[in-house]
C-alpha positions in Angstrom: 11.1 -18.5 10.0 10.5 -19.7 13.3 9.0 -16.5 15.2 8.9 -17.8 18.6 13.3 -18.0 19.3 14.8 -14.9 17.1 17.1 -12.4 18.7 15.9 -9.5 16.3 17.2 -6.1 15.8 14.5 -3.2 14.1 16.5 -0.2 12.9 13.9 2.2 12.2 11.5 0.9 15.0 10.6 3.5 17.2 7.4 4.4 15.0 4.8 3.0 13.0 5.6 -0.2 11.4 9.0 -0.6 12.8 7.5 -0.4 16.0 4.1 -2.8 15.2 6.9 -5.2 14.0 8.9 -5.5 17.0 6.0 -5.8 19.4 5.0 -8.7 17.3 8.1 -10.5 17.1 8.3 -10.2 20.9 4.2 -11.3 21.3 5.9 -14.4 19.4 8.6 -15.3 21.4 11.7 -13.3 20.0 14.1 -11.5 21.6 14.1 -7.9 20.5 15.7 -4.7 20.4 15.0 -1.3 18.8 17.4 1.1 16.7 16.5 4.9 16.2 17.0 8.8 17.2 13.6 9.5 19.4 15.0 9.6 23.0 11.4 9.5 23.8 10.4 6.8 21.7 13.3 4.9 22.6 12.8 5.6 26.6 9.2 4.1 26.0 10.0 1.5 24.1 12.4 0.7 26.9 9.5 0.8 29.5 8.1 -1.8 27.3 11.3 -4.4 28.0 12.7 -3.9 24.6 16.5 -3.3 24.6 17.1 0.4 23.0 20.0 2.1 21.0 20.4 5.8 19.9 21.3 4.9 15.5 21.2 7.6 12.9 21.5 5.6 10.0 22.7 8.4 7.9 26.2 8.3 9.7 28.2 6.0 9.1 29.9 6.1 12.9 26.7 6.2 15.0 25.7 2.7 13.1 29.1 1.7 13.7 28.6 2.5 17.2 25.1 1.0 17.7 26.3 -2.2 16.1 29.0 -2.8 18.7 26.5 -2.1 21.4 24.3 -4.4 20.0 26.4 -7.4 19.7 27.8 -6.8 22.8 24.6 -7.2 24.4 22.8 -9.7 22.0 25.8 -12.0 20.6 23.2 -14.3 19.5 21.9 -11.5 17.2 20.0 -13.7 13.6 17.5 -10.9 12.5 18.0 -7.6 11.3 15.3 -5.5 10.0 16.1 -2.2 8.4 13.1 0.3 8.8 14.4 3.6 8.6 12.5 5.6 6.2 12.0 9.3 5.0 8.6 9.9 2.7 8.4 13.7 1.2 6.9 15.7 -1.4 9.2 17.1 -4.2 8.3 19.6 -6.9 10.8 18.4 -9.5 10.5 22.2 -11.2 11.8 23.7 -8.5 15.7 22.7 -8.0 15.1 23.5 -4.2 13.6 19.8 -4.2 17.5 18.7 -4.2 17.5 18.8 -0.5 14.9 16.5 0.3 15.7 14.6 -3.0 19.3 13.7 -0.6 18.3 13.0 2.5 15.7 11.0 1.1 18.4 8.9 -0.7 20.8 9.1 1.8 17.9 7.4 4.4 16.0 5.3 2.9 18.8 3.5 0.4 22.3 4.4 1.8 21.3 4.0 5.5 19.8 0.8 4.6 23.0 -0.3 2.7 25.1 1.3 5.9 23.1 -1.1 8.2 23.4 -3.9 6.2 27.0 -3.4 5.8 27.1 -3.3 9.6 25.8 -6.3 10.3 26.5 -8.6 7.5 29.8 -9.9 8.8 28.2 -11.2 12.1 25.7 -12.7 10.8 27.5 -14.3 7.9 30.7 -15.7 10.7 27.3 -17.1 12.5 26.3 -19.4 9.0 23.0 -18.0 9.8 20.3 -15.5 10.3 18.6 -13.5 8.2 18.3 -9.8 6.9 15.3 -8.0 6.1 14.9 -5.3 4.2 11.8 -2.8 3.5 10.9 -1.4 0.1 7.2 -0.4 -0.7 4.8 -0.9 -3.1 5.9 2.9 -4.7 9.4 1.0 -5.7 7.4 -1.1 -8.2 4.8 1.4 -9.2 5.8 5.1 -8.6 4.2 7.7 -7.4 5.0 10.9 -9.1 4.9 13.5 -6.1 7.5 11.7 -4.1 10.4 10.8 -7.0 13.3 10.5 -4.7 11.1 8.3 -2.5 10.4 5.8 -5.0 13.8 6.1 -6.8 15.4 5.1 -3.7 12.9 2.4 -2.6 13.7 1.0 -5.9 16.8 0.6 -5.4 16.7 -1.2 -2.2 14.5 -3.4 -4.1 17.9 -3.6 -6.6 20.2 -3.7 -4.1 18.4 -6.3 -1.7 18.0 -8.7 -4.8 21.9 -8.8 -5.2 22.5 -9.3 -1.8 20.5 -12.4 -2.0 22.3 -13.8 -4.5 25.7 -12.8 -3.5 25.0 -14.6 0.4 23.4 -17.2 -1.7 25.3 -20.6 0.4 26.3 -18.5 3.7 23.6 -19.6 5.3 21.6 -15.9 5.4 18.3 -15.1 3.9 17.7 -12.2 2.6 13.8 -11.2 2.6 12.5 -8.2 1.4 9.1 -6.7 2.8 7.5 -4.7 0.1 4.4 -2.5 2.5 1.4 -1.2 0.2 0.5 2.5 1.9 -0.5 1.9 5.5 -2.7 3.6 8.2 0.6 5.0 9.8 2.7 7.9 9.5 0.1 10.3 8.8 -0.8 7.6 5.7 -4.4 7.7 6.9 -5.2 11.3 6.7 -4.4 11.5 2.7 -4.8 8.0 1.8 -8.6 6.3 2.4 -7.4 3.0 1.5 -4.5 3.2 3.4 -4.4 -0.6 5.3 -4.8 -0.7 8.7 -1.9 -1.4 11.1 -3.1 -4.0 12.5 -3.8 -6.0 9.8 -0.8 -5.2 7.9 1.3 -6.7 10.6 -0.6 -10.1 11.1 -0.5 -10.5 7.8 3.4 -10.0 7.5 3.7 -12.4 10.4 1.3 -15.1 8.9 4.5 -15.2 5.9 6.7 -14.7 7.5 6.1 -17.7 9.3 5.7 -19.5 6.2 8.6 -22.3 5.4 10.1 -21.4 3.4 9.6 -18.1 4.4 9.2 -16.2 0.6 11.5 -14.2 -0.5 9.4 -10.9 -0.6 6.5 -10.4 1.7 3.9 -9.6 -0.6 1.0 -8.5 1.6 -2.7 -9.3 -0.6 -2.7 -4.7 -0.7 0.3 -4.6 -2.7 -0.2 -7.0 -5.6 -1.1 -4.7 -7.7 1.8 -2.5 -7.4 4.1 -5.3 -7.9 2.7 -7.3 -10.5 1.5 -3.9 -12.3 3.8 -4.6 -15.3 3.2 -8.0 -15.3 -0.3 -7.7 -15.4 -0.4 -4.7 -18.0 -2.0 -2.3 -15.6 1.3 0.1 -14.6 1.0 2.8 -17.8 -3.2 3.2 -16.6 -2.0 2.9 -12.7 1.3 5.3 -12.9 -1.5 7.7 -14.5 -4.1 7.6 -11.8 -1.3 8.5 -9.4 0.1 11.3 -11.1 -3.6 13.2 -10.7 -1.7 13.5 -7.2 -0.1 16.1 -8.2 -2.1 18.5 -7.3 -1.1 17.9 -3.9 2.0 20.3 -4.4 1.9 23.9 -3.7 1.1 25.5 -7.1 -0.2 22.4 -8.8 -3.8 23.0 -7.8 -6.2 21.5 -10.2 
């Protein structure tokens, strides 16, 4: 992917690594605009030159919306990077964990698939461009206090992997970035080893960059969680990670 010419969309990228992503992709060259629900973030980001737009990507009108705002400003649109993501705690013995079990799955897989959906004919009709999606290293190796999270980062893995192979001769690449935890988000205060920003992002560009650029940017801090099974390390892994537990209320010790 050549970094340095893109017109690039980032749904999701008024924070954190959405936000990291699109100051890089602009640092390179691109053309780039931002997608969330801050008005604040968005207003700064907008200070910044980036071009803004007000998406909630769990209704299926406001995405509507955004996209034709979009490609009324940037017809030349090629990338779109889907961000938007929810991370939360669930106590799966207490039903009230339903709630957060559905917005979780209504951001971080239906919002993505909503997005996608958006955006696909354009860039298909353009016999080029390319969609990115975001997983995690928690769709390949769970992490038992945040189910929904991982069940639904899963299946954007799933869902991402079929969308490859179904725009498989349209001239669109699907890539799929699979982040380990990183210092972001709060990430830092609970994780140590939680990568820092910084890094994380030069090293996504570095493959990104790559030709051909891989199909799933595999940052060196996420190997583990992906090749896990491969490697016969996810039964001893999944079970380190479940002595998190004792981060819910109740589960103390």
């Amino acid at each position: 992917m050549d970094l340095s010419n893109r017109t690039v969309l980032v749904v999701g990228g008024t924070s954190g690594i959405g936000r990291e992503l699109a100051r890089r992709f602009a640092a390179a060259g691109s053309t780039v605009a931002v997608g969330g629900r801050s008005p604040e973030a968005l207003s700064e980001l907008a200070g910044e030159g980036f071009g803004t737009f007000r998406i909630d990507v769990t209704d299926g009108a406001s995405v509507a919306a955004a996209r034709d705002a979009v490609l009324a400003r940037y017809p030349e649109l090629d990338t779109v990077v889907t961000m938007s993501g929810v991370m939360v705690l669930e106590d799966l013995r207490d039903p009230a964990h339903f709630a957060a079990a559905e917005t979780t799955i209504d951001t971080n897989l239906l919002g993505t698939i909503r997005v996608v959906d958006a955006f696909t004919p354009h860039l298909v009709g353009r016999a080029a461009g390319t969609v990115i999606t975001v997983t995690s290293g928690i769709a390949f190796l769970p992490f038992p206090p945040m189910p929904a999270y991982a069940a639904s980062k899963a299946g954007v893995h799933a869902y991402s992997e079929a969308l490859r192979a179904q725009l498989d001769g349209t001239g669109v690449d699907v890539v799929e970035l699979v982040p380990p935890a990183v210092a972001t988000a709060g990430q830092e205060k609970v994780n140590p080893h939680a990568l820092p920003l910084d890094d994380f992002a030069t090293e996504v560009m570095q493959l990104l960059s790559e030709n051909p650029t891989p199909p799933e940017v595999l940052v060196k801090g996420v190997l583990m969680h992906r090749w896990a099974e491969r490697d016969g390390t996810y039964d001893d892994l999944v079970a380190q990670r479940a002595r998190a537990l004792s981060m819910l209320p109740g589960r103390e010790g």
